[in-house]
Structures are given as C-alpha cells and as structure tokens.
N, C-alpha and C positions, 0 to 999 in steps of 0.2 A: 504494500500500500504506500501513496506517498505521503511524506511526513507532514505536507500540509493538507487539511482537508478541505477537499474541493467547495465543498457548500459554502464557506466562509469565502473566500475570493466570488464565486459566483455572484453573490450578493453583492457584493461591493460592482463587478462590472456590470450586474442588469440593473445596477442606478445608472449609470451612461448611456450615451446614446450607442448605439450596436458597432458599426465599422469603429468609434475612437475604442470602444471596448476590445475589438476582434485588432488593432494597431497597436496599442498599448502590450497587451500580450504577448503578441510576437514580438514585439523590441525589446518588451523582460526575457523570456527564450531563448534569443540571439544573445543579449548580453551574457546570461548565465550560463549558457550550455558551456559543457567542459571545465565546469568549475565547482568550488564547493556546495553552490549554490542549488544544484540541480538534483542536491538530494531531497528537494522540497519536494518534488515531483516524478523523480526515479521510483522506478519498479519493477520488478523481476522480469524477464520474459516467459510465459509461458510454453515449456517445450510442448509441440506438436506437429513436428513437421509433416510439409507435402510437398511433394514434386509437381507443380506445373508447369508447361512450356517450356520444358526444359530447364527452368530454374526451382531449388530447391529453396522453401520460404523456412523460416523455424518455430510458426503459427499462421494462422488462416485467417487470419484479423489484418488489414491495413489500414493507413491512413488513405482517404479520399484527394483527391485534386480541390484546391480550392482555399486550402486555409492558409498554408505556404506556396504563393505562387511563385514565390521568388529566389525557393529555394536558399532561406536564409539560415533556419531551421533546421536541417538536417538533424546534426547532433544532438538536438534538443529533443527532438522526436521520435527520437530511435530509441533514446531512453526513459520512452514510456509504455515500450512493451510490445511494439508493432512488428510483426512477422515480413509488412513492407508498408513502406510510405510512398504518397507519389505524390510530388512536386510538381506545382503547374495552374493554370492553365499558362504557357507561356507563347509569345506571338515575337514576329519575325523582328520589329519596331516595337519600340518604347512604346506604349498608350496610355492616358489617364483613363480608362475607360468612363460608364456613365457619369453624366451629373449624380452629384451627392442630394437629399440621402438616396440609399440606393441597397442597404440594408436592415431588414424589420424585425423584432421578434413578435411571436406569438407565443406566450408563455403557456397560456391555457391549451393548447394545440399542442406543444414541444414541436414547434417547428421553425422557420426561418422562410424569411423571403427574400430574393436578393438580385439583383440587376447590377450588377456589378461589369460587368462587361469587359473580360479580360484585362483589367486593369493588370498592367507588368510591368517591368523595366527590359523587357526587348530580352534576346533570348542570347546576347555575348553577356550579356551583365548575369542571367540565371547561369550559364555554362561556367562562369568565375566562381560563383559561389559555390555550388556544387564540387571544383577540384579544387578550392580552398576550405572544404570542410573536413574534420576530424574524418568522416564516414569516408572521405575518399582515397583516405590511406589505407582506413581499413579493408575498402574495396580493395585494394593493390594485392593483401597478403590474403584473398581468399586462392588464389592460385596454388598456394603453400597451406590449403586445407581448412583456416580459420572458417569457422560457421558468422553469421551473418546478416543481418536485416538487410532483404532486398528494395532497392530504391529505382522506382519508377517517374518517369518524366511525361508530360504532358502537354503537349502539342495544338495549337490551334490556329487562327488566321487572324490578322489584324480588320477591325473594323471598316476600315478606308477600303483596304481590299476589295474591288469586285466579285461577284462569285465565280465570274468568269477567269480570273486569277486567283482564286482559293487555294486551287491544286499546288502551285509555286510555293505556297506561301508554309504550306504542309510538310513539302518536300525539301526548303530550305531549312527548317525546322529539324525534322528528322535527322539531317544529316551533320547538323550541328550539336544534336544532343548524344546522337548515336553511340559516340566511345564512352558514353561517362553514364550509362543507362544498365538496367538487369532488363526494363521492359520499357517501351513507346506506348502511352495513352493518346489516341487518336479521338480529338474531342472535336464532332461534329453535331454537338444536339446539346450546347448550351442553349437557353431563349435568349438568350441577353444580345446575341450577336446578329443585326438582322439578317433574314433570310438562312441561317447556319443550319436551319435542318432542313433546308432542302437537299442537302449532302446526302439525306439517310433515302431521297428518293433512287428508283432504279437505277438508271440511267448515268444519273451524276455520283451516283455510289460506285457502281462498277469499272469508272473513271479512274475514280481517288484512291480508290483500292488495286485496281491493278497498275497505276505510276507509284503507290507509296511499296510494294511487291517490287518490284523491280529494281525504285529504290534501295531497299533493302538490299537485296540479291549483290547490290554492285557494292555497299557498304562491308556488309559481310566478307568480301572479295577482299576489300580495300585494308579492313582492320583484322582479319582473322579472327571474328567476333560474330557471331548469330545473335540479334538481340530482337527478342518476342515485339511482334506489332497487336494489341488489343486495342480492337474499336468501342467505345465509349458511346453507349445510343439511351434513347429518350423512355421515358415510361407512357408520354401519350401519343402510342402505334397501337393499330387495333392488330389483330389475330394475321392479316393476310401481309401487312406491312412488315411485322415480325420474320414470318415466314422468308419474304424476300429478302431481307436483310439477313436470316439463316444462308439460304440459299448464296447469296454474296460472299460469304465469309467463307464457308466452304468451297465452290469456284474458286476465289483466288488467293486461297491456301493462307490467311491471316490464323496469326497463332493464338486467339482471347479476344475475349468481348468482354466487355462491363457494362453491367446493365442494374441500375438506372442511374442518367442524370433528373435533373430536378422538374417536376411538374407543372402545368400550366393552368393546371384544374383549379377550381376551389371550394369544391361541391362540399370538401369535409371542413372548409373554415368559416363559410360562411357564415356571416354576423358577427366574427369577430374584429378587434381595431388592429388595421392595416392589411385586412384578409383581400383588401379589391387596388392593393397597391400593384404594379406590374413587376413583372419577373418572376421567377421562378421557385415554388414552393419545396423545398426539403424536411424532412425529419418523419414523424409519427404519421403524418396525412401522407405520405407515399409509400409506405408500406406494403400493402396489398398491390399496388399497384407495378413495384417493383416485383415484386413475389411472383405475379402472374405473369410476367412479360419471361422473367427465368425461367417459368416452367415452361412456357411455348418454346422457347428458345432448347432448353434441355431437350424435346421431345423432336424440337428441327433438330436438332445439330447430331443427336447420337452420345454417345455415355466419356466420349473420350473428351469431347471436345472443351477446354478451358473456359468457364463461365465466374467471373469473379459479380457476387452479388452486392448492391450497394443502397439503401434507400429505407428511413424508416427505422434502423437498429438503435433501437435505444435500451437494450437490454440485453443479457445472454439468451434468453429465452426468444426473441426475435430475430439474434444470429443465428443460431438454430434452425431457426423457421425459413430464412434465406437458404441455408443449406439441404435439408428436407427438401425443399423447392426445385432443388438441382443445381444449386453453385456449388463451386469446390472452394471459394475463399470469399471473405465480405471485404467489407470499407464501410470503416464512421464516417461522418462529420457533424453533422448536426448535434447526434448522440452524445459525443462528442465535450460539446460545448455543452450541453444542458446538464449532463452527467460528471465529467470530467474524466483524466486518466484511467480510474480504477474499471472506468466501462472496458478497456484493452482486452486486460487480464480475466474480466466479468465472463467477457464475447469470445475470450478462448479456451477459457477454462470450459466453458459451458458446449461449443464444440466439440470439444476433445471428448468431453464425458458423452456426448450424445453419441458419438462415432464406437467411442467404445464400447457403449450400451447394444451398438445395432453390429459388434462383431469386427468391424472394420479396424484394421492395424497399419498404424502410418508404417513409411517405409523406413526400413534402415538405417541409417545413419543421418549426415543435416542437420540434426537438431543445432538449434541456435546456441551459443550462451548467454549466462546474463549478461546484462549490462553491465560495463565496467563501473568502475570506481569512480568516484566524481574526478575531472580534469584528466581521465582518457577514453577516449571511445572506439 
C-alpha cells in the first residue's frame, strides 16, 4: 500500500478545478520520482505474468494513454505497480490542444469528461523524455534478463492536419517513437480531434493500417526490433462496424487492439452538472459499453488474438469483468484518479485470483520485480 492514503490528497484536488488538479500532480510525480519521496506512493508489483504480442508484461493491469502524454512520468509510474504504462497521446507538432476548460468531473457518476485535444509538446520533446528516464536504462538491461514494466507509446495526428494527410502524420510518429517502444498505440477514435474516427471507417482504415504495416516491416529491418502495433478504437460502433474493424486487423496482420476509448453517449449521466459538456465521457458510465465491444471483438478475432480491455474499471471486480469479456490485459484511468494507486494492485491481485480460480497458469518465467528502492528504478 502507499504510505500516503489516497483519500486525503483526493480531497484536497476535487477542491480545484480538474486539469490544475490532473497539472499539479504530474509536476509532484516528475519532481519526486526516483527519490525518497516516492515512497509516499510506491507499491509492490503484483506478480502475474503474461505473454502478449510477443512481449512479456509482469501483471495484466496498465496505465491508459492520456494522463502522461508527455511522457514525463515514466518513473513515477512504474512504481505504482503497473505491469505496463503507455504514454501519449502524442502528435507530430507541439499543440495547445482545446480551449480550456476542457476537463469535468462527475463525482456522482465516477466519471470524467474531457476534450482535451491532444494537447502535447510534439513528439522530439516526448522521444527526450522517454531516453532521459530512469525506465530507459532499465529498458537497456532487459537484454541481460532483468524482468520489467513494459512501456507503451501512443501515437496520433495533429489537429491542423487534414484527414487527407493523417496517414503522414501516423507514420512520422511511428517511426520516431519506434526504438524506444515495447508497443505502438495507434489512436484513431479520440472525439476531441475533428473528424479522427473517421479513420475507424473501411476504406480509410485499411489505408492506415496497411502504410503503418509496412511501416513497421521497414523499421523492424532498420532497428532489428519487432515492436507490437495495437489499434486503439471507440466504444460507440455498433455490432457490424466492430466486425469490420475485426476483419481489418486480421487482413493486415496488426499485432493488438485496445478497446475502448472514451464515449460520446450520455444516456447514463444525464441530469447530472456538466453531463451535456462536449467531449468524451470515461470511467463507470463506459463500462458495459466497453465490455460489449471486447466480446464482439473476442468472438471476431478468434482466442489468440491480443485484446487489451480498457473503460469503466474502477475496481478488481470490474477488471475481472473486462477479462471474463475476452481481454487478456486492462488499463485504468479514470479509476485511476477517483480511487488512487492501490486500484493497480486491487485490478491485479483480483485477476490473478480469478485466472487461478478458472485453472489457468501464467506462463513460466517474466514475472516482474518489485519496485526498487526509492532513487532507482
């Protein structure tokens, strides 16, 4: 558990307004990572490994895209128990993304709403931070066997961008995050970005997937590195749009899907204050909604195929419930934030036990270690 308990801080930032609350944290995290300080909020890692896409996690718990876009965080966040983090959303160009505000809470919901708009610092300034972080030396000695939190990056297209230049904007992305990646999150079903899920339609999908495929192929070449591309899609597709999107991934051999990004709906907040602000709804009200789109997808894609489930988890017993559903791993955020750290260890303690309950034995070796000691990681 960490030494500080989360309720007591929570309170003090849902007096602020939400983005100075979600700013302020991060710049405490950056400062104190790798320091004595982070024993306020260190916590064991839960051993439970699994082999996906070729990379082996040391729990089935990650962090989401979205809290660290900038990759600042790393260290900070690996020791709070996560089997992998991904960092992101990041774009080709600087952006201030949307006017402010632009994120809400719903306390009564356990949710978030947020239009944020890939707000980043451009994707040479995330590539810095990323091999100036503690985690990227530790990356160096997994060659020499050290177990490990795998750290994923997350990919998407600057605002200004046309959609008819999207594809560039992916692929120059890609190839700059590529050596310093376990896996590529390919984010085309933010709402904040106009027009960005039109990406998940046929036509313009099977584009973007077979140049970021080929992409790859000549990276792989280049670095003597295979590094997993999982596409990133929306919770509101009905049943046939799923399908096609199964169908895409399979064609052109992408290695993971993460399903869901944040909803457009508001069926389950209605009435509450800031429930008809625009953007994109995450936490407790996507839920089901996520649930349902994994098990289409489990049932397209076949028993092998890498589904990491995301949306809603605000308990062990709701990762769980992602799993059941047919993902092999989750991601917080939300949960996240309304719960604090101890949800990690919560979400994979609570895995492990249900895996083990239904018979199923991770595989051999991988398992992670803890977290080091405060000031190394």
């Amino acid at each position: 558990m960490p030494f500080l308990p989360y309720g007591l801080i929570r309170s003090a930032l849902f007096c602020m307004d939400a983005e100075a609350a979600h700013e302020k944290t991060l710049a405490a995290l950056e400062r104190t990572q790798n320091t004595f300080w982070q024993l306020l909020w260190r916590q064991p890692r839960v051993q439970d490994p699994v082999t996906l896409a070729g990379l082996t996690l040391p729990n089935r718990v990650g962090l989401a895209a979205g809290l660290d876009k900038n990759a600042r965080c790393i260290d900070a966040l690996a020791g709070m128990g996560f089997g992998f983090v991904e960092a992101g959303t990041v774009t080709p160009l600087a952006q201030p993304g949307n006017p402010r505000p632009r994120l809400f809470r719903l306390p009564a919901a356990q949710a978030l709403i947020n239009r944020m708009g890939f707000n980043n610092e451009g994707v040479a300034a995330f590539v810095t931070h990323v091999c100036t972080s503690r985690f990227a030396e530790q990356r160096q000695s997994a060659a020499k066997g050290a177990p490990r939190m795998a750290l994923g990056l997350n990919i998407g297209k600057n605002a200004a961008t046309p959609m008819e230049r999207a594809q560039d904007d992916y692929l120059m992305c890609l190839a700059a995050v590529y050596p310093h990646a376990d896996y590529v999150a390919v984010n085309i079903s933010s709402p904040n970005t106009r027009n960005l899920r039109d990406l998940q339609a046929d036509e313009a999908l099977a584009a973007l997937l077979a140049a970021l495929k080929a992409r790859q192929r000549e990276l792989a070449d280049a670095h003597g590195l295979h590094v997993p591309l999982f596409l990133k899609i929306a919770p509101d597709l009905d049943e046939a749009q799923v399908q096609s999107i199964a169908a895409a991934l399979l064609e052109h051999g992408m290695d993971g899907v993460i399903a869901t990004n944040t909803t457009l709906s508001r069926e389950a907040v209605q009435g509450l204050p800031h429930a008809q602000e625009a953007g994109g709804l995450s936490g407790a009200p996507v839920r089901e909604a996520s649930c349902r789109v994994i098990r289409q997808l489990r049932a397209a894609l076949g028993a092998g195929f890498p589904i990491i489930g995301a949306g809603g988890i605000l308990s062990g017993e709701d990762a769980v419930a992602k799993i059941e559903a047919g993902a092999d791993a989750v991601q917080l955020y939300t949960g996240l934030i309304y719960k604090g750290p101890a949800l990690v260890a919560e979400a994979a303690q609570a895995i492990k036990a249900h895996l083990a309950s239904q018979g199923q034995v991770p595989p051999a070796g991988g398992a992670s270690a803890d977290p080091p000691a405060a000031g190394a990681q």
